[in-house]
PDB file of N, CA, C, O and CB in Angstrom:
ATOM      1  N   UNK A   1      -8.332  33.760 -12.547  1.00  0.00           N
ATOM      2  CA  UNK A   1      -7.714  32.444 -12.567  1.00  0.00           C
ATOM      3  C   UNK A   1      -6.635  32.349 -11.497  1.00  0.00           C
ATOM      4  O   UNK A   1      -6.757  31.333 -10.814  1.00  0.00           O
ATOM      5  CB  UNK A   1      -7.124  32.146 -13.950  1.00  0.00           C
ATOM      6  N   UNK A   2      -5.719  33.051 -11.202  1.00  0.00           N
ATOM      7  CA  UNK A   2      -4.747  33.231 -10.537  1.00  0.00           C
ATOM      8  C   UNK A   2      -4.981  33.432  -8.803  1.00  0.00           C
ATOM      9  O   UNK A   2      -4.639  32.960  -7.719  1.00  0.00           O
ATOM     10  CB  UNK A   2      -4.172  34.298 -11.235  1.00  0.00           C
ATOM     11  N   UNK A   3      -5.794  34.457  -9.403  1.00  0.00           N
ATOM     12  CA  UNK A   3      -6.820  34.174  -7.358  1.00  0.00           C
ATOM     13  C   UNK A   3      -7.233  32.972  -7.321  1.00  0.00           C
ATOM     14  O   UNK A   3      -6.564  32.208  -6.625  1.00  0.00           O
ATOM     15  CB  UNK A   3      -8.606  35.134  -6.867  1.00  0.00           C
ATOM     16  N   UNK A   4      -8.266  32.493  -7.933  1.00  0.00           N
ATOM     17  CA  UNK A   4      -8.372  31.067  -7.557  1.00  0.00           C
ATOM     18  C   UNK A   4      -6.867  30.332  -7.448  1.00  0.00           C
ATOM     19  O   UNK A   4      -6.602  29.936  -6.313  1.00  0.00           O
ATOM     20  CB  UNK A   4      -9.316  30.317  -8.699  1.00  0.00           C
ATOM     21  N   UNK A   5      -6.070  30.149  -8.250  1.00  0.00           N
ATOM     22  CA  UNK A   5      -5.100  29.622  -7.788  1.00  0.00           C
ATOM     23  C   UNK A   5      -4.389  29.488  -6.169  1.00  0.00           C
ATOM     24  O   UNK A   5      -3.965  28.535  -5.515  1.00  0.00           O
ATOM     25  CB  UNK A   5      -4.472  30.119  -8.545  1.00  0.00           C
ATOM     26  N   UNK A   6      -4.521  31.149  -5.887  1.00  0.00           N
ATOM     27  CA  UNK A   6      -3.657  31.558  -4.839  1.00  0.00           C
ATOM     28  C   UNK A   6      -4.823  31.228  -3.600  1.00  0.00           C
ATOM     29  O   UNK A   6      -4.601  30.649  -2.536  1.00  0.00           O
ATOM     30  CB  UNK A   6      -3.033  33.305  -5.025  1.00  0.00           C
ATOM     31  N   UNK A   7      -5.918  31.695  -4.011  1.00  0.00           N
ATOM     32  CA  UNK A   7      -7.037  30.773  -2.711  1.00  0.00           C
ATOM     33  C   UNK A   7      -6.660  29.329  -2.504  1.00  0.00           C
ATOM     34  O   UNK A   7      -6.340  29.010  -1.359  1.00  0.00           O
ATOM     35  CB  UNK A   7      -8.859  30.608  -3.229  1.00  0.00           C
ATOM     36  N   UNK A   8      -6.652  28.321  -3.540  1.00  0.00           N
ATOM     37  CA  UNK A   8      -7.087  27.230  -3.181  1.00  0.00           C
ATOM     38  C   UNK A   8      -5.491  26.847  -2.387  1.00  0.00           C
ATOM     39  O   UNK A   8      -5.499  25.911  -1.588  1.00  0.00           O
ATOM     40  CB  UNK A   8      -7.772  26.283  -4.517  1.00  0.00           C
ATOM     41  N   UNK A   9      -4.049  27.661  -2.662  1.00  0.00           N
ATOM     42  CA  UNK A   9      -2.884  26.922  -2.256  1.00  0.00           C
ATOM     43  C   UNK A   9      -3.266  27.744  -0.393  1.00  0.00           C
ATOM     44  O   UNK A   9      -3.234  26.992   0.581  1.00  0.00           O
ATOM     45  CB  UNK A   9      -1.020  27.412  -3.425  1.00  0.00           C
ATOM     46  N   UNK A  10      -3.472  28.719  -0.275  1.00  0.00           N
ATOM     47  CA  UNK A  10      -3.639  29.443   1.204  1.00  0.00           C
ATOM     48  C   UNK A  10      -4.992  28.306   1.931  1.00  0.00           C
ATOM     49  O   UNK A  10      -4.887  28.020   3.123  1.00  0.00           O
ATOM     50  CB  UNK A  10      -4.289  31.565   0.969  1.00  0.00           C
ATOM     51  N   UNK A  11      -5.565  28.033   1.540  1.00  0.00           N
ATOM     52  CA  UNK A  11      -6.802  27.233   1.741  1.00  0.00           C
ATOM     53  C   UNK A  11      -6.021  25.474   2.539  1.00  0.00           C
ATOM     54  O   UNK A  11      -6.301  24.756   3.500  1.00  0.00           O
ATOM     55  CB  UNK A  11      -7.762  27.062  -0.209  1.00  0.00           C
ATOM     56  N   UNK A  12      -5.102  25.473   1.567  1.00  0.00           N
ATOM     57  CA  UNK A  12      -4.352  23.943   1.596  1.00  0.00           C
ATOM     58  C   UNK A  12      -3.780  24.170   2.963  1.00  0.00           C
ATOM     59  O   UNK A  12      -4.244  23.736   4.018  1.00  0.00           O
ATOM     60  CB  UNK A  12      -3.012  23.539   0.263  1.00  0.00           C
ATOM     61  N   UNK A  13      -2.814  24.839   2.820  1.00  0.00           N
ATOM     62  CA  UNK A  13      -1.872  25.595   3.380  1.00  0.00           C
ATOM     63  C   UNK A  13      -2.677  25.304   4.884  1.00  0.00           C
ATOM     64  O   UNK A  13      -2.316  24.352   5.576  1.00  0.00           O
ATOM     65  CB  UNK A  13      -1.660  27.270   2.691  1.00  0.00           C
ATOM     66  N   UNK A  14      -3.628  26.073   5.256  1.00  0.00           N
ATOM     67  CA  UNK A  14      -3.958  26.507   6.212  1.00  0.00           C
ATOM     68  C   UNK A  14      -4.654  24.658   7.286  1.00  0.00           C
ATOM     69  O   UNK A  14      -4.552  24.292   8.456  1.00  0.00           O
ATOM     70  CB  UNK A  14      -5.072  27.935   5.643  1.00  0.00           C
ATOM     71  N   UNK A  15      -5.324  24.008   5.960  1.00  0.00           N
ATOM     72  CA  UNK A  15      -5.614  23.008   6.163  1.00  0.00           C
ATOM     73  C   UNK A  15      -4.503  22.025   6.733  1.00  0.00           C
ATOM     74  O   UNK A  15      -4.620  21.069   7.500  1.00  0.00           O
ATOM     75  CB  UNK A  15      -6.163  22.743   5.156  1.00  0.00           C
ATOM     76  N   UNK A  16      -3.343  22.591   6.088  1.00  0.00           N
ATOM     77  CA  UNK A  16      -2.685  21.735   6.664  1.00  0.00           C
ATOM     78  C   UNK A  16      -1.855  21.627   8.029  1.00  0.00           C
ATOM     79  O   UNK A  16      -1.166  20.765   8.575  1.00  0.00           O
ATOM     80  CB  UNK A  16      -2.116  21.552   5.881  1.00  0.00           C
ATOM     81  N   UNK A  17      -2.227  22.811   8.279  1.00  0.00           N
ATOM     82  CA  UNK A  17      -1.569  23.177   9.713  1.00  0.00           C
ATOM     83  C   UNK A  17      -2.888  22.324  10.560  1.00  0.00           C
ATOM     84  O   UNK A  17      -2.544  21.634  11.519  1.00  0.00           O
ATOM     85  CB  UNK A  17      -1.377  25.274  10.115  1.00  0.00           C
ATOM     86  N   UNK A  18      -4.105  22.369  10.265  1.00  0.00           N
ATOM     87  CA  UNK A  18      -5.030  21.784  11.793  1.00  0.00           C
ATOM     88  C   UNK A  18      -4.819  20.121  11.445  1.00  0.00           C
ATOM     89  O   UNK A  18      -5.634  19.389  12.005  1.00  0.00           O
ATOM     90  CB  UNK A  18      -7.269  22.351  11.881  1.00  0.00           C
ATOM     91  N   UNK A  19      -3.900  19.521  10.657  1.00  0.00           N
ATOM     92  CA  UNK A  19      -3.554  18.168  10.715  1.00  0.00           C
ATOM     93  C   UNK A  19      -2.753  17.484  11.466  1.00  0.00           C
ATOM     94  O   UNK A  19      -1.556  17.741  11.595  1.00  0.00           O
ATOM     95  CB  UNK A  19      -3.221  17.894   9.849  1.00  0.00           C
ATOM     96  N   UNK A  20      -3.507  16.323  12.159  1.00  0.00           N
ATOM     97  CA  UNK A  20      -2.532  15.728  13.412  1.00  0.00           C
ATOM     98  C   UNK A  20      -1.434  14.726  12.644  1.00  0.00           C
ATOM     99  O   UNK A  20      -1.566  13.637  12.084  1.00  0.00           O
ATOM    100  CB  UNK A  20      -3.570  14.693  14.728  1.00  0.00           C
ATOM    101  N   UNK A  21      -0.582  15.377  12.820  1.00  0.00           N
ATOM    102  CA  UNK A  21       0.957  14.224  12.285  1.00  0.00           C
ATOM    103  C   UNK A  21       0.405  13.627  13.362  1.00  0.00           C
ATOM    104  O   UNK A  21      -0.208  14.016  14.356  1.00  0.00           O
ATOM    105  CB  UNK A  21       3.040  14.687  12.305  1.00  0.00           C
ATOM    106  N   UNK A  22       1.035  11.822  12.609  1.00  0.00           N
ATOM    107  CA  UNK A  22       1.881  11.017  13.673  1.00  0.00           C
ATOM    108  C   UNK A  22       3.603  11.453  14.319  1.00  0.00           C
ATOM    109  O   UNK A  22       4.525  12.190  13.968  1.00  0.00           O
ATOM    110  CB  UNK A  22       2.005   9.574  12.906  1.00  0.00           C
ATOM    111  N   UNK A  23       3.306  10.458  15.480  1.00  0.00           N
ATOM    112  CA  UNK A  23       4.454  10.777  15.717  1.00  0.00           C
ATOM    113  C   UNK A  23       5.351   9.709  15.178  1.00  0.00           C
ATOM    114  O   UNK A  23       5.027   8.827  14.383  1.00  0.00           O
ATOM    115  CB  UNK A  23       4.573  11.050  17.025  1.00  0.00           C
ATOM    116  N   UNK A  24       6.579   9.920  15.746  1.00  0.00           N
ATOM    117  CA  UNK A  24       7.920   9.286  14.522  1.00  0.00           C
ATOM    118  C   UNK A  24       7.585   7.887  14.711  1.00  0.00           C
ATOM    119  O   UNK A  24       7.427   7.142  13.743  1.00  0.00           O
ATOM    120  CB  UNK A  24       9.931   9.590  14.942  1.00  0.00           C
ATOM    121  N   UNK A  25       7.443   7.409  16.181  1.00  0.00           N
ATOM    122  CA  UNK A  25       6.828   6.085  16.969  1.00  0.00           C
ATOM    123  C   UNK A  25       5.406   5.464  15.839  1.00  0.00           C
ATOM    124  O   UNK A  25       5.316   4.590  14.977  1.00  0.00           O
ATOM    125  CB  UNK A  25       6.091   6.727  18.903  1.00  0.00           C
ATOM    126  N   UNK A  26       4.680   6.252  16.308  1.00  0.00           N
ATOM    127  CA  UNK A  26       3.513   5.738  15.187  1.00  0.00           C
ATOM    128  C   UNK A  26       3.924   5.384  13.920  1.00  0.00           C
ATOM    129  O   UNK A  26       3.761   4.212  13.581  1.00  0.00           O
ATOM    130  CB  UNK A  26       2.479   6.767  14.872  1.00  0.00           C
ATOM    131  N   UNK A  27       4.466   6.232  13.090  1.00  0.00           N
ATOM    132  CA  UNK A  27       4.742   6.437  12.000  1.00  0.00           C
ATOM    133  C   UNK A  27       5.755   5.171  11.613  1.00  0.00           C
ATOM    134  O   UNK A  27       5.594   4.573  10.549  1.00  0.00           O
ATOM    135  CB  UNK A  27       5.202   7.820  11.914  1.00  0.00           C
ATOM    136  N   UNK A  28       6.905   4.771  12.630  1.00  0.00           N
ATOM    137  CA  UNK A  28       7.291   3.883  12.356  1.00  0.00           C
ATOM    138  C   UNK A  28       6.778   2.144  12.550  1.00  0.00           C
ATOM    139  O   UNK A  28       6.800   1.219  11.738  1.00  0.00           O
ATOM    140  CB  UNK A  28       8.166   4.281  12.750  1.00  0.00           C
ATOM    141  N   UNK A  29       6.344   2.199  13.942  1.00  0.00           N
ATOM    142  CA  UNK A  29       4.835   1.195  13.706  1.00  0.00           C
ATOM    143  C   UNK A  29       4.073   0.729  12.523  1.00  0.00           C
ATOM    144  O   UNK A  29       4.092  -0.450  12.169  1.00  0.00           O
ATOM    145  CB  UNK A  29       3.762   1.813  14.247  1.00  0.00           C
ATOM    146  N   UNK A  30       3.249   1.865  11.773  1.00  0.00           N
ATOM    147  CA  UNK A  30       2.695   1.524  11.071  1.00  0.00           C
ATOM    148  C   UNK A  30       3.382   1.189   9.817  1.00  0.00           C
ATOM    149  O   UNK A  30       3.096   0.272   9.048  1.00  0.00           O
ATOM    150  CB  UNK A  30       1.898   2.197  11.107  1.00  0.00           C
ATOM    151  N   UNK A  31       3.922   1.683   9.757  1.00  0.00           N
ATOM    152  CA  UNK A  31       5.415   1.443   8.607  1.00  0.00           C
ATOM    153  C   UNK A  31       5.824  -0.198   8.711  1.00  0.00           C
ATOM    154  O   UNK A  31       5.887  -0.840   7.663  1.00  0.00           O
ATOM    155  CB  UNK A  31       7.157   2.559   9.269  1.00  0.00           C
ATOM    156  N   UNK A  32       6.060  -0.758   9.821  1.00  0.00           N
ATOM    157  CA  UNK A  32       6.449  -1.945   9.717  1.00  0.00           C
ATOM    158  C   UNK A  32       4.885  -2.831  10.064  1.00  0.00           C
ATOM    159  O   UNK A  32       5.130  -3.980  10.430  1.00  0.00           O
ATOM    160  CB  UNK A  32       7.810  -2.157  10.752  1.00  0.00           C
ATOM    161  N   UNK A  33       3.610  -2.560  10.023  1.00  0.00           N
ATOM    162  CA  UNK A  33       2.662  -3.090   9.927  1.00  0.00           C
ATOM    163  C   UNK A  33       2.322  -2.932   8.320  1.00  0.00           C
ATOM    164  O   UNK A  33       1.244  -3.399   7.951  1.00  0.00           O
ATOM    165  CB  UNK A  33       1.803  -2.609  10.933  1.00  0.00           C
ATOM    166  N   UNK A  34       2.990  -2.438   7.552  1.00  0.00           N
ATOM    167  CA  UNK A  34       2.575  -2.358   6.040  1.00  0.00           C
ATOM    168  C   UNK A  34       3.545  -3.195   5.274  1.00  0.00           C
ATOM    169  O   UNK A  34       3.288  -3.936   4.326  1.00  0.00           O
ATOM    170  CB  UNK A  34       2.586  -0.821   5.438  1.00  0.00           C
ATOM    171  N   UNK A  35       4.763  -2.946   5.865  1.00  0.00           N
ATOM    172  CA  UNK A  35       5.871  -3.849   5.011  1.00  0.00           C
ATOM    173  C   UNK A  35       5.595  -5.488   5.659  1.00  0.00           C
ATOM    174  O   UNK A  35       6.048  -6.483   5.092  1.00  0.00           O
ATOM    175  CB  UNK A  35       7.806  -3.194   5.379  1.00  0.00           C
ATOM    176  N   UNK A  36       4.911  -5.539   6.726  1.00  0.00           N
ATOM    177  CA  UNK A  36       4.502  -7.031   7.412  1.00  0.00           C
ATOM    178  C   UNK A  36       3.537  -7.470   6.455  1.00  0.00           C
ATOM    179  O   UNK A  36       3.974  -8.297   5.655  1.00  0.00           O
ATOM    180  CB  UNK A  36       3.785  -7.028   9.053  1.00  0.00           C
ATOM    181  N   UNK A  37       2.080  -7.064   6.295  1.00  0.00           N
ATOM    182  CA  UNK A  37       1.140  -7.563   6.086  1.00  0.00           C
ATOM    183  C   UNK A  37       1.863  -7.195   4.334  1.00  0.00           C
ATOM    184  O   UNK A  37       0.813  -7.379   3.718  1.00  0.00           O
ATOM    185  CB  UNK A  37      -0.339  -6.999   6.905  1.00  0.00           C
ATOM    186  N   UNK A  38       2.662  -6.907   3.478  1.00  0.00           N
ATOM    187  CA  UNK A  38       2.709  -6.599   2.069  1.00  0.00           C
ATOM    188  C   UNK A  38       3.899  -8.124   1.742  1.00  0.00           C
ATOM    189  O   UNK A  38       4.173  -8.624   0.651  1.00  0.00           O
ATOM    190  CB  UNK A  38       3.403  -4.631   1.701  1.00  0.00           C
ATOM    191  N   UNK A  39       4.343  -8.491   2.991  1.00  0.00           N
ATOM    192  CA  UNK A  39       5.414  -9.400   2.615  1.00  0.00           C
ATOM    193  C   UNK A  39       4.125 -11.043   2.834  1.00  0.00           C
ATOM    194  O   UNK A  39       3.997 -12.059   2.150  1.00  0.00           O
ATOM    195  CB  UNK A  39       7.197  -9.174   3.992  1.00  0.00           C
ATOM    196  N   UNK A  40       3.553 -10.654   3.859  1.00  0.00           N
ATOM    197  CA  UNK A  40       2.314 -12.119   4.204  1.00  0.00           C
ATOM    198  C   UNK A  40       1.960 -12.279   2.879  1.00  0.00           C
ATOM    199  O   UNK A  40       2.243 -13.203   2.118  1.00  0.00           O
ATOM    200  CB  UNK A  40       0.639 -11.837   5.305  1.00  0.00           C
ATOM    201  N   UNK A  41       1.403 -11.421   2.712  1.00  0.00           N
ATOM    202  CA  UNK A  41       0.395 -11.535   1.086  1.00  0.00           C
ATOM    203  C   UNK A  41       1.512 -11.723   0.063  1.00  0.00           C
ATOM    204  O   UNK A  41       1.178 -12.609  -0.725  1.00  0.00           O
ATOM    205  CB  UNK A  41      -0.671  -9.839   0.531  1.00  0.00           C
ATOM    206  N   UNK A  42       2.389 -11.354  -0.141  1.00  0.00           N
ATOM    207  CA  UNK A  42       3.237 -11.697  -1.594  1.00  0.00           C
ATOM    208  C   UNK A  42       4.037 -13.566  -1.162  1.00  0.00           C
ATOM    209  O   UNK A  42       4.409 -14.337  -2.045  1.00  0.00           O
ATOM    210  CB  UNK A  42       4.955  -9.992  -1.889  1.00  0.00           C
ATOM    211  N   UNK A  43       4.112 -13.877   0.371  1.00  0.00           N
ATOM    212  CA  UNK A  43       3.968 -15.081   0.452  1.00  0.00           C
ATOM    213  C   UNK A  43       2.773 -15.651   0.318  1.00  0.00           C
ATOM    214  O   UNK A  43       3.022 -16.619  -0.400  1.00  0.00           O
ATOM    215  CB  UNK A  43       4.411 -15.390   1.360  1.00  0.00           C
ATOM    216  N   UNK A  44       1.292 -15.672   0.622  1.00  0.00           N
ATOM    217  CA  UNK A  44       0.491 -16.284   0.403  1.00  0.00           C
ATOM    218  C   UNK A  44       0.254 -16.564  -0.886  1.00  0.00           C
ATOM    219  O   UNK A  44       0.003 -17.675  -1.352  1.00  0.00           O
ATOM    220  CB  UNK A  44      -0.259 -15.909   0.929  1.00  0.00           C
ATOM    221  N   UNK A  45       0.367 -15.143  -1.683  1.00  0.00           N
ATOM    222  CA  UNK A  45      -0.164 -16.133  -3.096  1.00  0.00           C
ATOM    223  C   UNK A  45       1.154 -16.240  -4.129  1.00  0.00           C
ATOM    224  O   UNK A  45       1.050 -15.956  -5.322  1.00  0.00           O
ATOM    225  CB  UNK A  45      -1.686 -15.234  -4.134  1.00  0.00           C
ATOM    226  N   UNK A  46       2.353 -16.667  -3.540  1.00  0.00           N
ATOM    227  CA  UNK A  46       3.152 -17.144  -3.958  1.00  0.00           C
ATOM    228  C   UNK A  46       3.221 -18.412  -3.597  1.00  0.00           C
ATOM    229  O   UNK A  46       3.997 -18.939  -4.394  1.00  0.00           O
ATOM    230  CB  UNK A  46       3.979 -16.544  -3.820  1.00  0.00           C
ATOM    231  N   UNK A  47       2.979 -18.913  -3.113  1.00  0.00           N
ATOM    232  CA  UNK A  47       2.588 -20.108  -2.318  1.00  0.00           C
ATOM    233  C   UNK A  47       1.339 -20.932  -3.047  1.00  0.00           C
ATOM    234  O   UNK A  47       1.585 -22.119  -3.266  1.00  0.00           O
ATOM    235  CB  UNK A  47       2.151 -19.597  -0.790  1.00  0.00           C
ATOM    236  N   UNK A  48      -0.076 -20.406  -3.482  1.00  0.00           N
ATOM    237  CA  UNK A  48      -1.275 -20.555  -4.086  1.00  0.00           C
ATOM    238  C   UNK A  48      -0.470 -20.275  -5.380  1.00  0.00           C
ATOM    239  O   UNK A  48      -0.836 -21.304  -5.947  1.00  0.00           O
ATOM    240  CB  UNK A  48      -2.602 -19.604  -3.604  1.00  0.00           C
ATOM    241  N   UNK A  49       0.283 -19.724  -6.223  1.00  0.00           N
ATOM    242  CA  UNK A  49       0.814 -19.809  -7.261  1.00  0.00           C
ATOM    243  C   UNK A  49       1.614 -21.008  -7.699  1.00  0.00           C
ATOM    244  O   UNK A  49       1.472 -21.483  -8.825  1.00  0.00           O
ATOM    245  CB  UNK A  49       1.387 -18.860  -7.282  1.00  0.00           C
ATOM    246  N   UNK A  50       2.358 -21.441  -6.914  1.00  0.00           N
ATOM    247  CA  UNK A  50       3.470 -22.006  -7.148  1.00  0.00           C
ATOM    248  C   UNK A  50       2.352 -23.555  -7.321  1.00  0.00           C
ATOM    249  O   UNK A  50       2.423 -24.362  -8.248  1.00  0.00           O
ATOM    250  CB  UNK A  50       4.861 -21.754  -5.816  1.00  0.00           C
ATOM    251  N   UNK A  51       1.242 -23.620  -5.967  1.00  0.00           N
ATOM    252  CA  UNK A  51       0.135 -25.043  -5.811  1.00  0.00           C
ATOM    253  C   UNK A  51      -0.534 -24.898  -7.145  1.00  0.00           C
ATOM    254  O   UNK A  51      -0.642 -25.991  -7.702  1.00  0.00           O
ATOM    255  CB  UNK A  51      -1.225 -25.008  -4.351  1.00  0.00           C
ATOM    256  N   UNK A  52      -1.070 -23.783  -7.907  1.00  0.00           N
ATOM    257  CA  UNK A  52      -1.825 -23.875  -9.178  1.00  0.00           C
ATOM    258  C   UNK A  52      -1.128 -24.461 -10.479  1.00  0.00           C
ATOM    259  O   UNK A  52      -1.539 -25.261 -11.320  1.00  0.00           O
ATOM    260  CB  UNK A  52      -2.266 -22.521  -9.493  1.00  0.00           C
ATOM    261  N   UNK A  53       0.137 -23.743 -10.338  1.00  0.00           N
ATOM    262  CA  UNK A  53       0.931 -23.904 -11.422  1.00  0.00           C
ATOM    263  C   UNK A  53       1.052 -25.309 -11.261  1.00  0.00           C
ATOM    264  O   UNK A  53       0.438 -25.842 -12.184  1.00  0.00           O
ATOM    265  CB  UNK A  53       2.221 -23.083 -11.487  1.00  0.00           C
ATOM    266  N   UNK A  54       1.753 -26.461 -10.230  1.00  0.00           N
ATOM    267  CA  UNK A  54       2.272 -27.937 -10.203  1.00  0.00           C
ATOM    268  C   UNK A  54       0.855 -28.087 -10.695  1.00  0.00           C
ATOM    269  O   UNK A  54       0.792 -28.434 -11.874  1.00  0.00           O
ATOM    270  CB  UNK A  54       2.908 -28.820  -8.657  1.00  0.00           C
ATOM    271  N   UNK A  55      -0.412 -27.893 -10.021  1.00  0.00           N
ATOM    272  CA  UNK A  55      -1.642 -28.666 -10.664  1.00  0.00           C
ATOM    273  C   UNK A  55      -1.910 -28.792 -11.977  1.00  0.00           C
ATOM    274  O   UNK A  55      -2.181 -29.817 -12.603  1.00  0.00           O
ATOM    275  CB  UNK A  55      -2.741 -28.195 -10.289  1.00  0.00           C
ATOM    276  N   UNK A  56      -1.757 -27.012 -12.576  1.00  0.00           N
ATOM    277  CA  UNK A  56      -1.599 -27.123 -14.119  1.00  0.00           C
ATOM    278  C   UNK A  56      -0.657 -28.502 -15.056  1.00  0.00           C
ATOM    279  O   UNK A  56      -0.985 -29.340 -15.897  1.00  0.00           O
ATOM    280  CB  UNK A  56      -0.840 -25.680 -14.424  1.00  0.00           C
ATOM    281  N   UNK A  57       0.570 -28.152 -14.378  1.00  0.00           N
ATOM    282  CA  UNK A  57       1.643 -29.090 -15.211  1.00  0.00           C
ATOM    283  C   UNK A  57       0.576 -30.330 -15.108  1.00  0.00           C
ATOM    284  O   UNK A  57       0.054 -30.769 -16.133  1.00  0.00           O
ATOM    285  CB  UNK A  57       3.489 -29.407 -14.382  1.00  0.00           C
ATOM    286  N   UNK A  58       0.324 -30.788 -14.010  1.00  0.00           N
ATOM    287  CA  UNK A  58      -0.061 -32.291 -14.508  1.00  0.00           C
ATOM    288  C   UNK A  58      -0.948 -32.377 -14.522  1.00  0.00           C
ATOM    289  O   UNK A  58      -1.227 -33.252 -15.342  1.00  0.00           O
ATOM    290  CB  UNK A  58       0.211 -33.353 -14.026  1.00  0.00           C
ATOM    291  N   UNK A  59      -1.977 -31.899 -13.982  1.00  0.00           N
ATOM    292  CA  UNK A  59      -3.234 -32.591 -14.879  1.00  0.00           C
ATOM    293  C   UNK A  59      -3.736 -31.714 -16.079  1.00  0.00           C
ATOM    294  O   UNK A  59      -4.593 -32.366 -16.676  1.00  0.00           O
ATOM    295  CB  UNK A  59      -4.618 -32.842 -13.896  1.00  0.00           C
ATOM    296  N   UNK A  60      -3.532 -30.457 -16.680  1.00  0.00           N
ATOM    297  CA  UNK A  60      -3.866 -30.017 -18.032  1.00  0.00           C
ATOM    298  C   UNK A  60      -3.230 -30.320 -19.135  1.00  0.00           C
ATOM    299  O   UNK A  60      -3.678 -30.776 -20.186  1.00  0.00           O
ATOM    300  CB  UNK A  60      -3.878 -28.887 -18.100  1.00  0.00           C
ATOM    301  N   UNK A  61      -1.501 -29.870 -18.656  1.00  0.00           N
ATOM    302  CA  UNK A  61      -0.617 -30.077 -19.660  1.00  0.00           C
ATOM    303  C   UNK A  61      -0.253 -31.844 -19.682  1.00  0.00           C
ATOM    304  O   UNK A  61       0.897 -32.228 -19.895  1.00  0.00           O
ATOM    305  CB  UNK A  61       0.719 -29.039 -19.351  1.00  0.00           C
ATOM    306  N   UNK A  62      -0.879 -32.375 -19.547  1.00  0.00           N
ATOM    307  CA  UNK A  62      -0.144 -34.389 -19.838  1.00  0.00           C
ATOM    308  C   UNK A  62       0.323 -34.504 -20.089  1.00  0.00           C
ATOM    309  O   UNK A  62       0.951 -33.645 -19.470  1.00  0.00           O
ATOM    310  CB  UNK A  62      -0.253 -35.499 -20.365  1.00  0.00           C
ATOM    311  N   UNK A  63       1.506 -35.199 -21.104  1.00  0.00           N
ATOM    312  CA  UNK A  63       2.185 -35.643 -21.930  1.00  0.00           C
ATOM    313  C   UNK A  63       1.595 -36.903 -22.252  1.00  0.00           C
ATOM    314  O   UNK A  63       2.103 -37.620 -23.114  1.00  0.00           O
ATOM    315  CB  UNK A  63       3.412 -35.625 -21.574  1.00  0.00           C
TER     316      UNK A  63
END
């Protein structure tokens, strides 16, 4: 059990050295391409929320 253990962390390990980091540049790029496109979308369907909801009020709920 324990060899397997110690294989699969040397295995990781090793894997993780032939992995290409970004660099800090990239990394920060894409960083502000995620917080961009996460803020579009929480405006878009805040926006389609806010249009469903007025539709609800008046034409389901009537008075």
């Amino acid at each position: 059990m324990f060899g397997r253990l110690k294989n699969y962390i040397i295995e990781a390990r090793h894997e993780l050295r032939n992995v290409q980091w970004p660099t800090r540049s990239e990394a920060t790029k894409l960083t502000i391409v995620v917080v961009g496109v996460s803020l579009g979308l929480a405006i878009f369907l805040g926006v389609f929320d806010t249009i469903f909801s007025y539709a609800i009020k008046v034409f389901v709920l009537k008075s």
